[in-house]
N, CA, C, O and CB atoms as a CASP TS submission, in Angstrom:
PFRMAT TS
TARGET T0000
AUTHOR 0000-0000-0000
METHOD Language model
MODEL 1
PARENT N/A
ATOM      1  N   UNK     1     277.021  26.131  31.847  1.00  0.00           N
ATOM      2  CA  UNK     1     276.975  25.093  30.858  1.00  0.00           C
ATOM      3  C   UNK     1     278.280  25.066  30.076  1.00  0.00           C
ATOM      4  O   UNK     1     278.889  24.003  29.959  1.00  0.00           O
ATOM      5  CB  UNK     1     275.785  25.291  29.929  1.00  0.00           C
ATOM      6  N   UNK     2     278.640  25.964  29.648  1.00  0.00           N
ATOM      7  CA  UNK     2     280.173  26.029  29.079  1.00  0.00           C
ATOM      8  C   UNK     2     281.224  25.647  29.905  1.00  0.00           C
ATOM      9  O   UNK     2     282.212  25.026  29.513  1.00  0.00           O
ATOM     10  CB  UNK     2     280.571  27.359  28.689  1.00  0.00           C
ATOM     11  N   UNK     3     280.967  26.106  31.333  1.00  0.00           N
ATOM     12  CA  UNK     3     282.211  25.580  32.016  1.00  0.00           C
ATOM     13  C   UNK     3     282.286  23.863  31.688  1.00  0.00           C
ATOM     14  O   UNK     3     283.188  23.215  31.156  1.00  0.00           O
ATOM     15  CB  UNK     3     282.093  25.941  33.804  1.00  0.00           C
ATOM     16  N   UNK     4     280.756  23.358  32.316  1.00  0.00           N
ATOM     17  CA  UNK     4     280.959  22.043  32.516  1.00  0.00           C
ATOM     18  C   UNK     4     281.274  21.155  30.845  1.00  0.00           C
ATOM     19  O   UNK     4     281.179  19.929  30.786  1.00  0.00           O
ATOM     20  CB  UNK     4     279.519  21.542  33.397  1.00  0.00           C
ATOM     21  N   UNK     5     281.579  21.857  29.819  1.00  0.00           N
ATOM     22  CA  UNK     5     281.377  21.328  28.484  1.00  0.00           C
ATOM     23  C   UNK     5     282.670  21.074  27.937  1.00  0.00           C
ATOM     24  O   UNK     5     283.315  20.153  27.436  1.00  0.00           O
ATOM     25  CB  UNK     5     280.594  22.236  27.592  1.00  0.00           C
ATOM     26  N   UNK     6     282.818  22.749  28.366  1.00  0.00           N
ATOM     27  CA  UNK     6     284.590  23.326  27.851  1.00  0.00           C
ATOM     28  C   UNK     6     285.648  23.362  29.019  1.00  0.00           C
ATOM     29  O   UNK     6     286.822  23.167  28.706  1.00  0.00           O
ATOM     30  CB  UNK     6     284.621  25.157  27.245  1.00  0.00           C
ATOM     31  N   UNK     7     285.448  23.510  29.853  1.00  0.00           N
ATOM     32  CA  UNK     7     286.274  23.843  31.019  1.00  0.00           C
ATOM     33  C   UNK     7     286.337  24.849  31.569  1.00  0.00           C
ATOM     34  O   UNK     7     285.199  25.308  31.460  1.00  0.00           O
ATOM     35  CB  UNK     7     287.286  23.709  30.912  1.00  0.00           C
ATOM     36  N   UNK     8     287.037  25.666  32.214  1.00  0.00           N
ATOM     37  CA  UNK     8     286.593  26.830  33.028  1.00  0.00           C
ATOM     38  C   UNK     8     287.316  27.465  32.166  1.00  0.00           C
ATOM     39  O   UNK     8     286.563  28.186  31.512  1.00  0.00           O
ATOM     40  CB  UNK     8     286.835  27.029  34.612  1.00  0.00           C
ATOM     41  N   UNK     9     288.293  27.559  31.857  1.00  0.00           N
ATOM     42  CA  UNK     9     289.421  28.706  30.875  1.00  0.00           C
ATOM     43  C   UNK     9     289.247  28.425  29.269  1.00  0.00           C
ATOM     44  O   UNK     9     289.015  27.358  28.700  1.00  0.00           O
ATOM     45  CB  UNK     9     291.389  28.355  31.255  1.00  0.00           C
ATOM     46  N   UNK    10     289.364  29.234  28.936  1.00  0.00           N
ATOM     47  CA  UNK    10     289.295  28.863  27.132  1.00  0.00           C
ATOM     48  C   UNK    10     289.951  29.843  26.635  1.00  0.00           C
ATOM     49  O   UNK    10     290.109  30.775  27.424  1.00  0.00           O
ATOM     50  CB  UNK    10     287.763  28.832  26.275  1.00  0.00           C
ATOM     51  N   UNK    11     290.539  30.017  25.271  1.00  0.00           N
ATOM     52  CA  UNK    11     291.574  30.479  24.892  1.00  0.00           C
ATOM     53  C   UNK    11     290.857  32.387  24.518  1.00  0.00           C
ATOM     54  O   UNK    11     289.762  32.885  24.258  1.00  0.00           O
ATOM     55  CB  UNK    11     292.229  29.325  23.535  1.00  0.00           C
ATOM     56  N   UNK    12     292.092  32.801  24.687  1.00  0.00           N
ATOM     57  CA  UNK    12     291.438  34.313  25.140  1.00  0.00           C
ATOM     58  C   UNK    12     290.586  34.705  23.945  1.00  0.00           C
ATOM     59  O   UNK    12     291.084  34.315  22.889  1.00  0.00           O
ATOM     60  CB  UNK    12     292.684  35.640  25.442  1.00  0.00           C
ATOM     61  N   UNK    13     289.861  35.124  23.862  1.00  0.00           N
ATOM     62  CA  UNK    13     288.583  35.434  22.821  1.00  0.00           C
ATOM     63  C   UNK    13     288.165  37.213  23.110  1.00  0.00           C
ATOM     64  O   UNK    13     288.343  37.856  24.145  1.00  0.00           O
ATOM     65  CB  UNK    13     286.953  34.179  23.324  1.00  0.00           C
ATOM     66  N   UNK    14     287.730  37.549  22.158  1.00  0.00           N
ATOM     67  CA  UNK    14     287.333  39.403  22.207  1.00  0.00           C
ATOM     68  C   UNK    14     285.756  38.877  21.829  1.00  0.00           C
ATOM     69  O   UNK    14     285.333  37.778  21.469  1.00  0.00           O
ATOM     70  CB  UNK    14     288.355  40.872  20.614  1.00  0.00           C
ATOM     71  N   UNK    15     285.132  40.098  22.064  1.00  0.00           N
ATOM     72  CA  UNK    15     283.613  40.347  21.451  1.00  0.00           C
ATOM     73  C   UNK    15     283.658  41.861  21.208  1.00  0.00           C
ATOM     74  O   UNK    15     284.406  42.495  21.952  1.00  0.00           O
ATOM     75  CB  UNK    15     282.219  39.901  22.580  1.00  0.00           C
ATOM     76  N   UNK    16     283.151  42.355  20.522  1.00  0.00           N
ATOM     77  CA  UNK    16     282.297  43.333  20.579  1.00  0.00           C
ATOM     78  C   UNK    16     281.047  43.603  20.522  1.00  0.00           C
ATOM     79  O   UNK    16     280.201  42.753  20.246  1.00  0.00           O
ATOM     80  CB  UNK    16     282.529  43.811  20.064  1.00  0.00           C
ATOM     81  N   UNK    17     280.732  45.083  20.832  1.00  0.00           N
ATOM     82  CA  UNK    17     279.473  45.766  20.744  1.00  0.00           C
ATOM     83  C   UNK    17     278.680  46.461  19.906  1.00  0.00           C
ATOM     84  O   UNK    17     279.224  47.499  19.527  1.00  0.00           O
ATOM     85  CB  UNK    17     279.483  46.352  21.343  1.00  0.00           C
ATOM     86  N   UNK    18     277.293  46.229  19.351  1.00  0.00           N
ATOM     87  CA  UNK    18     276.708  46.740  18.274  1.00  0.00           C
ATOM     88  C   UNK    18     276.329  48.010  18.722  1.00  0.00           C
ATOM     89  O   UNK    18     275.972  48.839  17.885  1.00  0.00           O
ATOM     90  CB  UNK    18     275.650  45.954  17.740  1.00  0.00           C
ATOM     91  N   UNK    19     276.357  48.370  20.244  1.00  0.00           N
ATOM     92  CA  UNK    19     275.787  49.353  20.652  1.00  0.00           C
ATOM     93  C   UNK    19     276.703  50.202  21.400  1.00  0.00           C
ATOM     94  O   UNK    19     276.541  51.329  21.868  1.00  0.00           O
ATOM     95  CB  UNK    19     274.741  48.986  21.288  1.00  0.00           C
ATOM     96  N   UNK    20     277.515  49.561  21.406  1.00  0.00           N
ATOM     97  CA  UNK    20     278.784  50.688  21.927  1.00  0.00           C
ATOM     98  C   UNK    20     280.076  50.630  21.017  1.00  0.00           C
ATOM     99  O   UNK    20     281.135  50.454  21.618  1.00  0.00           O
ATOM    100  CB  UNK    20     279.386  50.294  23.608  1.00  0.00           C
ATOM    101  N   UNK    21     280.122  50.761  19.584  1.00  0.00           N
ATOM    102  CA  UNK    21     281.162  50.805  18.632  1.00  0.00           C
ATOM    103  C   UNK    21     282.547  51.643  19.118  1.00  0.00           C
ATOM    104  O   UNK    21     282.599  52.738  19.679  1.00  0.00           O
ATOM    105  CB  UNK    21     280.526  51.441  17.355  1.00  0.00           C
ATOM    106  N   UNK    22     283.765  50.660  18.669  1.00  0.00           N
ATOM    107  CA  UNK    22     284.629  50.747  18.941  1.00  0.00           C
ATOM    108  C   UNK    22     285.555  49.791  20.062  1.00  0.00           C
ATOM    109  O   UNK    22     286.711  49.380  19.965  1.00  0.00           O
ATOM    110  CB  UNK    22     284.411  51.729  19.018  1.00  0.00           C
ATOM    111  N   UNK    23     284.646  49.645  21.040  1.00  0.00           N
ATOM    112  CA  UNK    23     284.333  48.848  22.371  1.00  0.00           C
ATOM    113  C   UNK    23     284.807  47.314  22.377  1.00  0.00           C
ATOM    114  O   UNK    23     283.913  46.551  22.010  1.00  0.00           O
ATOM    115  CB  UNK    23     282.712  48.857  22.624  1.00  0.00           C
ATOM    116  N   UNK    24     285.725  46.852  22.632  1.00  0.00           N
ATOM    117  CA  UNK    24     286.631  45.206  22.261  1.00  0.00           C
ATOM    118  C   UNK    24     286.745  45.059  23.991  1.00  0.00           C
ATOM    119  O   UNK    24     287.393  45.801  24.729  1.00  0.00           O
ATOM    120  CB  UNK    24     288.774  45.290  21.083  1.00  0.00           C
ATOM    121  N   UNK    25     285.819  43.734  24.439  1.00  0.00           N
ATOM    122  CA  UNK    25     286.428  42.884  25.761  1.00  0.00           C
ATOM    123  C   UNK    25     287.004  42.240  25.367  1.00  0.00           C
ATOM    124  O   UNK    25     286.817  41.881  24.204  1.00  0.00           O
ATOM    125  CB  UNK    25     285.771  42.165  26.668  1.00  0.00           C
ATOM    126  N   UNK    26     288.269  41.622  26.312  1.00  0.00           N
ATOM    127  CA  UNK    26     288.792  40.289  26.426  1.00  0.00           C
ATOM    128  C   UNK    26     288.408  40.211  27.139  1.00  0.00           C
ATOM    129  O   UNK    26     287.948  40.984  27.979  1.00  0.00           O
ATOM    130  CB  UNK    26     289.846  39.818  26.428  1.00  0.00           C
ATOM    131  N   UNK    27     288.557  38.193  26.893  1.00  0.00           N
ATOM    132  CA  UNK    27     288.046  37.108  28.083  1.00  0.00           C
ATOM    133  C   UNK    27     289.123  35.949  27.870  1.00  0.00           C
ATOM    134  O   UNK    27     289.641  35.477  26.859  1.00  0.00           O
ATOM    135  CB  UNK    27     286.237  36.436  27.847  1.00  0.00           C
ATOM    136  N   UNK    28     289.210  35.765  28.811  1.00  0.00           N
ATOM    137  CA  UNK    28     289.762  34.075  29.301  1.00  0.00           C
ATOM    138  C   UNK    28     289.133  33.183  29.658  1.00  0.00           C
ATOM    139  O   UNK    28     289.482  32.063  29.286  1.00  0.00           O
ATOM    140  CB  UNK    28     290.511  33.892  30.292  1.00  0.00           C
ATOM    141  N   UNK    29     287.817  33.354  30.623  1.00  0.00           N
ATOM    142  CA  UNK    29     287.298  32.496  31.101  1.00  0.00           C
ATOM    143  C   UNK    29     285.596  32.856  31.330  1.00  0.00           C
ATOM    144  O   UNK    29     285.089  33.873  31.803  1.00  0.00           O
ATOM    145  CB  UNK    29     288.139  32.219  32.208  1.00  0.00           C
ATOM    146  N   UNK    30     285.108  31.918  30.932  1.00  0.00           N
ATOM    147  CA  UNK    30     283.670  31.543  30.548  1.00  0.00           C
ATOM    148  C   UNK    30     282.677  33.044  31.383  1.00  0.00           C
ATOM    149  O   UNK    30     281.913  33.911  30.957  1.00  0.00           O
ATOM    150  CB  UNK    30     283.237  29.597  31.355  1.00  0.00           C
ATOM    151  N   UNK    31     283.443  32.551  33.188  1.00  0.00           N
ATOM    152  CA  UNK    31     282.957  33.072  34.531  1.00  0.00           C
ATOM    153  C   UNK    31     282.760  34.457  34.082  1.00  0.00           C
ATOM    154  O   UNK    31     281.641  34.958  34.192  1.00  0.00           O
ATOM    155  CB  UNK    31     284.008  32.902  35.870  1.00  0.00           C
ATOM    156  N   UNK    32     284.114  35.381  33.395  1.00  0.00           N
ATOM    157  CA  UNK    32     284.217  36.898  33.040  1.00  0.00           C
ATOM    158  C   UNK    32     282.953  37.458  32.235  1.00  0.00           C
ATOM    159  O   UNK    32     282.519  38.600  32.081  1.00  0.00           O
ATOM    160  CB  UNK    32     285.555  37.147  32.122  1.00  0.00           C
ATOM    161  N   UNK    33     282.661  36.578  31.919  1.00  0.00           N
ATOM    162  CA  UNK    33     281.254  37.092  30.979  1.00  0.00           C
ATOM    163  C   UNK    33     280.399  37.157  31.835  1.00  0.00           C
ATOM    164  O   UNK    33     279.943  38.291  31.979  1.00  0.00           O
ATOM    165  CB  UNK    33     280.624  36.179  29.778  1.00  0.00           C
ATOM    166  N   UNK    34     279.976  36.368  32.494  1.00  0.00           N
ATOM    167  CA  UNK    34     278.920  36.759  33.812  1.00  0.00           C
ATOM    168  C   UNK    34     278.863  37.564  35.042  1.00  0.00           C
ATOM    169  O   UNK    34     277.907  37.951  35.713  1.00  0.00           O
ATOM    170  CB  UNK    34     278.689  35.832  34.379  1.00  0.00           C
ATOM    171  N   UNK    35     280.341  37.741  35.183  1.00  0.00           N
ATOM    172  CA  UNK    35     280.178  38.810  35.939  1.00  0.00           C
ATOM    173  C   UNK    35     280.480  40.298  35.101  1.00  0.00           C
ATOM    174  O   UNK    35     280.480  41.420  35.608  1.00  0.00           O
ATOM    175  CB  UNK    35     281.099  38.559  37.152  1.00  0.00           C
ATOM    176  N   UNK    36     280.602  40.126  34.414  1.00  0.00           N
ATOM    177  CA  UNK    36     280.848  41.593  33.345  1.00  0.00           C
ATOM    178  C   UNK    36     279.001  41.800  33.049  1.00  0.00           C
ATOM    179  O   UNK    36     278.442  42.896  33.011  1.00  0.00           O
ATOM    180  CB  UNK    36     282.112  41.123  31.289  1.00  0.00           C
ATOM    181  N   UNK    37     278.359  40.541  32.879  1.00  0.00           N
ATOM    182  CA  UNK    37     277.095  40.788  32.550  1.00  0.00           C
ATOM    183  C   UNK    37     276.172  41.377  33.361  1.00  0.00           C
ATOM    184  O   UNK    37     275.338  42.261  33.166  1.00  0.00           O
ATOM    185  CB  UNK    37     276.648  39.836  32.224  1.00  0.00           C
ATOM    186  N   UNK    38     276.666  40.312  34.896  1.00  0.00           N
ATOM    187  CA  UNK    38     275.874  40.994  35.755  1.00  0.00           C
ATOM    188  C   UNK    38     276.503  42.841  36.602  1.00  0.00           C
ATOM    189  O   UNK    38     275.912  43.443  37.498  1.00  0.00           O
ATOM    190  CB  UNK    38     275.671  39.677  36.888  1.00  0.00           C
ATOM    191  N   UNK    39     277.727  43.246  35.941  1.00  0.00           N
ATOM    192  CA  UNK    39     277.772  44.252  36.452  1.00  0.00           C
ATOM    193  C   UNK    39     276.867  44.961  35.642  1.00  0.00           C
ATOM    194  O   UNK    39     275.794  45.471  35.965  1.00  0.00           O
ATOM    195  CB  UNK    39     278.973  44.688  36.632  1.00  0.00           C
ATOM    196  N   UNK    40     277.468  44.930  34.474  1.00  0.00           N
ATOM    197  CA  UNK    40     276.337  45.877  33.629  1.00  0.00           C
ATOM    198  C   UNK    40     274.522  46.061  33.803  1.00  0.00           C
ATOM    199  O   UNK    40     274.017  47.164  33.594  1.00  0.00           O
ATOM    200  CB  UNK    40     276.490  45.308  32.175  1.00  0.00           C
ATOM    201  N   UNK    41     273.893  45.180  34.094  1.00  0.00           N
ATOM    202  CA  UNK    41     272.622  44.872  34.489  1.00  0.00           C
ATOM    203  C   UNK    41     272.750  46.124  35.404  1.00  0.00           C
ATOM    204  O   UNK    41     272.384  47.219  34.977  1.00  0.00           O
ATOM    205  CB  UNK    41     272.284  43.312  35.123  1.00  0.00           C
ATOM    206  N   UNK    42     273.295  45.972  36.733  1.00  0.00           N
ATOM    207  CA  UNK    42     273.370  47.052  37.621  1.00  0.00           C
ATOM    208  C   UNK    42     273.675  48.579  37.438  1.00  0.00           C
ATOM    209  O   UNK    42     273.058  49.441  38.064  1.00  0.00           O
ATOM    210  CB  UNK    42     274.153  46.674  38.351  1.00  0.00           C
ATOM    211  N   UNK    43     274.779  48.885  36.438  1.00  0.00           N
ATOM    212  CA  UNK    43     275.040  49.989  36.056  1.00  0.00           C
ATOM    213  C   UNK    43     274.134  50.667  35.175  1.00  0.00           C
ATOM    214  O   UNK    43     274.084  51.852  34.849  1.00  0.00           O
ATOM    215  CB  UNK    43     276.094  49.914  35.631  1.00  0.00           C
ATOM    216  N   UNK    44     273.485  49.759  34.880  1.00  0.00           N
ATOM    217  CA  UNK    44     272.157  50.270  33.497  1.00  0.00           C
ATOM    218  C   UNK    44     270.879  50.400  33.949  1.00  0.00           C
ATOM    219  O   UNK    44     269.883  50.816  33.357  1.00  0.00           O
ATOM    220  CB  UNK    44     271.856  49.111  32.186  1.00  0.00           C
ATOM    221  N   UNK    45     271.102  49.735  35.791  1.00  0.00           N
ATOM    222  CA  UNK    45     269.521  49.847  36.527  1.00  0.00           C
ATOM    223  C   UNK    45     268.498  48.690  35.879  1.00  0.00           C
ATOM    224  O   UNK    45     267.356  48.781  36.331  1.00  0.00           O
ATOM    225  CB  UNK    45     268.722  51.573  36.163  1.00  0.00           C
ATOM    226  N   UNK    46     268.664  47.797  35.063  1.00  0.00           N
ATOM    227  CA  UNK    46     267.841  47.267  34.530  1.00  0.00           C
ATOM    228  C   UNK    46     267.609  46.022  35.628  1.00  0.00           C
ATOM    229  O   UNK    46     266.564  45.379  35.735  1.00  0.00           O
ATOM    230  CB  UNK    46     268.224  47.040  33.109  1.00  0.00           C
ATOM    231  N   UNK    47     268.752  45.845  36.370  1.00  0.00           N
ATOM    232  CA  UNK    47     268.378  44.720  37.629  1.00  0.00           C
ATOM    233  C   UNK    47     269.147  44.988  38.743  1.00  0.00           C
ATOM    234  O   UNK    47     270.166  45.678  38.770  1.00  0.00           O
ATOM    235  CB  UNK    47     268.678  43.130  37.296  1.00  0.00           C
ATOM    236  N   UNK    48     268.666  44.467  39.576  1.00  0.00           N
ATOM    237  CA  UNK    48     269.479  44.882  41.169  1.00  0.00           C
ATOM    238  C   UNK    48     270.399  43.564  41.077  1.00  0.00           C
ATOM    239  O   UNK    48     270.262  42.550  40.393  1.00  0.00           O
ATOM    240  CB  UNK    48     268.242  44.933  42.972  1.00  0.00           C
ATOM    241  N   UNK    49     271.417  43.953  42.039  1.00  0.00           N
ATOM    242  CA  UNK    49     272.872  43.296  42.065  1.00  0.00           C
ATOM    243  C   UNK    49     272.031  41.838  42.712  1.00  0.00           C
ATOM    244  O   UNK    49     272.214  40.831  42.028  1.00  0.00           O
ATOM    245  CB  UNK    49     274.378  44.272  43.289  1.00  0.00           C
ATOM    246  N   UNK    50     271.134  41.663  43.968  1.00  0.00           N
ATOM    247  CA  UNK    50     270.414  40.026  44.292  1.00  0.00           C
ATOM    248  C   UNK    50     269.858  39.849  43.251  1.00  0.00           C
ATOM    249  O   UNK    50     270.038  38.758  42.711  1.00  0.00           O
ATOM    250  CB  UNK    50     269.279  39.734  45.495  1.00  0.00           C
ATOM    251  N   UNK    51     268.926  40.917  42.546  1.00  0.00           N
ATOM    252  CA  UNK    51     268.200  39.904  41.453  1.00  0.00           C
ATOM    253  C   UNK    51     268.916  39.193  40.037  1.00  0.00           C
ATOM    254  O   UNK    51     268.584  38.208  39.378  1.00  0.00           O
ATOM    255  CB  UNK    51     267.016  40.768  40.874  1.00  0.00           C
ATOM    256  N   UNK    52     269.990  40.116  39.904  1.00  0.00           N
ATOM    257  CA  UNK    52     271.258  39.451  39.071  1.00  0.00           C
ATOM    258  C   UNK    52     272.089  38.162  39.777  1.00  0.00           C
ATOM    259  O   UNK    52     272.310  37.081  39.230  1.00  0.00           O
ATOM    260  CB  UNK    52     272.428  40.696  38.848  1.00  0.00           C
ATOM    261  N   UNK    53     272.420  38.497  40.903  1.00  0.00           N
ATOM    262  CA  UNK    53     272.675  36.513  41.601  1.00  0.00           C
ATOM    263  C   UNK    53     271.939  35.672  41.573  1.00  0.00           C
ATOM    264  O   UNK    53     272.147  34.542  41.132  1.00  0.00           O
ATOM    265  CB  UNK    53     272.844  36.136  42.987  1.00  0.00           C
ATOM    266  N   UNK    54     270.994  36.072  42.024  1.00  0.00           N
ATOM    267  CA  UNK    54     269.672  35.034  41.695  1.00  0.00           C
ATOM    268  C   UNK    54     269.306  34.456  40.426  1.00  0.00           C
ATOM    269  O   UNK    54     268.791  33.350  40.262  1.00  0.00           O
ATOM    270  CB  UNK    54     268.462  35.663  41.971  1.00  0.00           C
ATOM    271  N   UNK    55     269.654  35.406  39.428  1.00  0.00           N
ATOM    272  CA  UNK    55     269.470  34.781  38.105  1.00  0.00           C
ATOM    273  C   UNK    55     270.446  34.125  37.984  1.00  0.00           C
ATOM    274  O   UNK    55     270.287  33.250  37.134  1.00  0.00           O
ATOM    275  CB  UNK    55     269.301  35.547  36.993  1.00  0.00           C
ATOM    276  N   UNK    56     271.577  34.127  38.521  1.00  0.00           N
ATOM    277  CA  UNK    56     273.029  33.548  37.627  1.00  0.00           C
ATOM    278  C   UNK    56     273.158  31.929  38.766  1.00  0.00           C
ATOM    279  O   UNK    56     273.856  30.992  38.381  1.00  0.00           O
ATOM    280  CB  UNK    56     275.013  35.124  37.830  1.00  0.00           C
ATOM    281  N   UNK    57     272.539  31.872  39.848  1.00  0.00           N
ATOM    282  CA  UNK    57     272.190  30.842  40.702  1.00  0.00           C
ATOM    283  C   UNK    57     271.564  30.083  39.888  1.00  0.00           C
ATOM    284  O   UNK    57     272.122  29.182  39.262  1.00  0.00           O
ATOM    285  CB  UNK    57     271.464  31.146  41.849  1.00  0.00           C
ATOM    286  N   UNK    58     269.801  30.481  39.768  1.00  0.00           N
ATOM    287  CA  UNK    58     268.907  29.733  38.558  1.00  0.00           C
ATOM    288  C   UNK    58     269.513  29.090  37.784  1.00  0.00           C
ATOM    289  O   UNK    58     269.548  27.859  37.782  1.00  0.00           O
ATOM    290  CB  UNK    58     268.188  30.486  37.690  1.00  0.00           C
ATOM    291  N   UNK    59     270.193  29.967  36.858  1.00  0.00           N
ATOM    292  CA  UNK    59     270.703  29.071  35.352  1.00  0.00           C
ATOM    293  C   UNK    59     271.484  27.877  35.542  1.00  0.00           C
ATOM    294  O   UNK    59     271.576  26.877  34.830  1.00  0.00           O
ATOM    295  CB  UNK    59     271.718  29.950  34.342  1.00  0.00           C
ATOM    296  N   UNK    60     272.252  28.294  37.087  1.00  0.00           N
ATOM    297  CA  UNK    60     273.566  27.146  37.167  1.00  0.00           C
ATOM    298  C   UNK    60     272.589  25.832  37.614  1.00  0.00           C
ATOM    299  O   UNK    60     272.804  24.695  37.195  1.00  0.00           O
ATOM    300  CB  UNK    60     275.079  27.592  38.631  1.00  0.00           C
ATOM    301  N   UNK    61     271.690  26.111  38.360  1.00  0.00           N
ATOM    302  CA  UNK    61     270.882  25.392  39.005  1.00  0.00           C
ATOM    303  C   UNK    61     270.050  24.805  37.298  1.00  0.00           C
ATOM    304  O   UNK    61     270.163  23.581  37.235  1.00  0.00           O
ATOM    305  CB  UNK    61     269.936  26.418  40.367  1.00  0.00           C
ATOM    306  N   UNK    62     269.571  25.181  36.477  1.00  0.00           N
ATOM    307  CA  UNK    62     269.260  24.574  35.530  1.00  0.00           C
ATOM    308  C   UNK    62     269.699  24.114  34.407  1.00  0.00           C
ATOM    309  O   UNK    62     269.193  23.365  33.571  1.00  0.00           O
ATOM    310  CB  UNK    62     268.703  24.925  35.361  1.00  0.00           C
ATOM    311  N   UNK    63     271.123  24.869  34.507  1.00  0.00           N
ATOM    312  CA  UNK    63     272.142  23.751  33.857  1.00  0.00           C
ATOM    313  C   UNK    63     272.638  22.479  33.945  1.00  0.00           C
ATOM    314  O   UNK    63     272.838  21.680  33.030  1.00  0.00           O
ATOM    315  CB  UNK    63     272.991  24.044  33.872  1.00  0.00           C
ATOM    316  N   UNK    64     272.909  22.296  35.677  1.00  0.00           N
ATOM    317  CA  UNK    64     273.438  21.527  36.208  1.00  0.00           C
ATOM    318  C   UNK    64     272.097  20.331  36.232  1.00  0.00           C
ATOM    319  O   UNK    64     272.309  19.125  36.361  1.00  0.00           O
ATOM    320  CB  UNK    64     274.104  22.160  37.467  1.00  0.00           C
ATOM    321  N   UNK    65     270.514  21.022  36.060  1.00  0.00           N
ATOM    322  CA  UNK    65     269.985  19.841  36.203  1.00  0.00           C
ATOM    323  C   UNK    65     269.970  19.029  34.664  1.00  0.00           C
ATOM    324  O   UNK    65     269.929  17.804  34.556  1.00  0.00           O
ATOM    325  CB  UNK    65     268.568  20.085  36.878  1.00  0.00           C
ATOM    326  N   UNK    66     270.006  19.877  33.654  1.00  0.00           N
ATOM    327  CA  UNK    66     270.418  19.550  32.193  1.00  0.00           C
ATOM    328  C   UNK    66     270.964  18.492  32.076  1.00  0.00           C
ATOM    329  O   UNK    66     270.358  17.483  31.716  1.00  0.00           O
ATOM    330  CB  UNK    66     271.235  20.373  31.576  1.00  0.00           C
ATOM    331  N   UNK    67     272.670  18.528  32.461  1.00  0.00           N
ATOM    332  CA  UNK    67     273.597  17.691  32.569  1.00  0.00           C
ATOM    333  C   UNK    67     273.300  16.574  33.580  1.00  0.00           C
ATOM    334  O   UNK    67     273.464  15.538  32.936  1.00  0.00           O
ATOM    335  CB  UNK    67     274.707  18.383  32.833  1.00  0.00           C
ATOM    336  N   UNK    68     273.005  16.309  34.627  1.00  0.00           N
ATOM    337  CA  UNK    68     272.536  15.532  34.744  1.00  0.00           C
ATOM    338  C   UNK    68     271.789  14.533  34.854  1.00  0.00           C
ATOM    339  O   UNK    68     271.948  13.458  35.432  1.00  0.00           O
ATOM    340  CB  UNK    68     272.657  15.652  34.816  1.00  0.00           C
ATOM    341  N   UNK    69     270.273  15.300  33.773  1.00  0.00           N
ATOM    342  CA  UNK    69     269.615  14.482  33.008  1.00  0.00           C
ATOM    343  C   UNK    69     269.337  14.311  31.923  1.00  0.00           C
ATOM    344  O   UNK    69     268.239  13.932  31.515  1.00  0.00           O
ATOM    345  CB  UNK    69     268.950  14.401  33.227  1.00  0.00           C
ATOM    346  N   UNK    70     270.791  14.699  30.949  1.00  0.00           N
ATOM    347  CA  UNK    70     270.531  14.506  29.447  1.00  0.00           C
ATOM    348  C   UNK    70     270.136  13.230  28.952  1.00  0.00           C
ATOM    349  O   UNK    70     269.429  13.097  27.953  1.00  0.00           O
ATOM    350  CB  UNK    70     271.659  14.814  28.713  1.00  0.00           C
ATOM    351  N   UNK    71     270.538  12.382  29.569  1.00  0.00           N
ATOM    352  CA  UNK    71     270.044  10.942  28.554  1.00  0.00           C
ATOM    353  C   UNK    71     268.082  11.104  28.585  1.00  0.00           C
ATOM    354  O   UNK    71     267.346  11.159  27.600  1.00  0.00           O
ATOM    355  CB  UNK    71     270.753   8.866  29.654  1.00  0.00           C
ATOM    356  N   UNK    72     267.702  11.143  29.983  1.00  0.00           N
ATOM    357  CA  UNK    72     266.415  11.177  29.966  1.00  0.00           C
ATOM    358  C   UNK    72     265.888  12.499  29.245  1.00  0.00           C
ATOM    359  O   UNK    72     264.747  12.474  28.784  1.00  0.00           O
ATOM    360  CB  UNK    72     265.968  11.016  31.327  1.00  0.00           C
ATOM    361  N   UNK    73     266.544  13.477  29.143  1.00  0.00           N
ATOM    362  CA  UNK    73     265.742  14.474  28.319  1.00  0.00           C
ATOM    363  C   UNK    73     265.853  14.170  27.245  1.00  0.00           C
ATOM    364  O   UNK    73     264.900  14.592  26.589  1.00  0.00           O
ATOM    365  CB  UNK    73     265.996  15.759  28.355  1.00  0.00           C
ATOM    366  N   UNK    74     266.939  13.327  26.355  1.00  0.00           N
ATOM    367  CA  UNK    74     266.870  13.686  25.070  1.00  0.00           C
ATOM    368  C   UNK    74     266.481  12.045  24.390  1.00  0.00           C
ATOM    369  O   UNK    74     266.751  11.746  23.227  1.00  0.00           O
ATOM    370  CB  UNK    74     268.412  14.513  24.561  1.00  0.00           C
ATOM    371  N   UNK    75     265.888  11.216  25.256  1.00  0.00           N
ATOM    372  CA  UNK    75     265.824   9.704  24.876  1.00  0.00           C
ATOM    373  C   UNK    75     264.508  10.051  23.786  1.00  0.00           C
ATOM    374  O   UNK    75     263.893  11.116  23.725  1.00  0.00           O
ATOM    375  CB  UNK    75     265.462   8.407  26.423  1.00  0.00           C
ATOM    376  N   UNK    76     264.349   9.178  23.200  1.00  0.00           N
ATOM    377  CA  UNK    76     263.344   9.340  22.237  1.00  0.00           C
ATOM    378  C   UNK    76     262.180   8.554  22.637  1.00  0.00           C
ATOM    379  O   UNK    76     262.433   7.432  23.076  1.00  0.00           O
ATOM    380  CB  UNK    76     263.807   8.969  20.905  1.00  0.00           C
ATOM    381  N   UNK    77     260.703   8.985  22.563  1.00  0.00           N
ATOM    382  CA  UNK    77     259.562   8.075  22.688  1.00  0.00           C
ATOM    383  C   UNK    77     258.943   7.663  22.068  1.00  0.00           C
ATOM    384  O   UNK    77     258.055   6.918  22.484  1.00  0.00           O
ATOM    385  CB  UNK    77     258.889   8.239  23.149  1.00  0.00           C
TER
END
């Protein structure tokens, strides 16, 4: 959803962590967050590396249907 909003690159941005203090990513681009997300999922065991594609498939898949039916989702009745 950000790609298709903002574009694929956006100006380099940090985050940090409440749970790992000290801890500063950079990012450039939207994509780095998702795959940084879905590595971590794996390294933490909390999801397997398909069931992390599969999720990141889904979302695009329900983003993309978002965008191309915002007028009808958000028309008023």
């Amino acid at each position: 959803m950000l790609t298709a909003l903002a574009g694929p690159r956006t100006a380099p941005f940090t985050l940090t962590s409440g749970t790992a203090p000290g801890v500063v990513r950079s990012y450039t681009a939207w994509h780095q967050l998702t795959l940084e997300n879905m590595d971590a999922r794996v390294w933490l065991g909390i999801h397997t590396r398909l069931a992390d594609e599969a999720g990141v498939e889904l979302g695009t898949d329900v983003a993309e249907y978002g965008l191309n039916h915002a007028r009808s989702l958000f028309r008023s009745h």
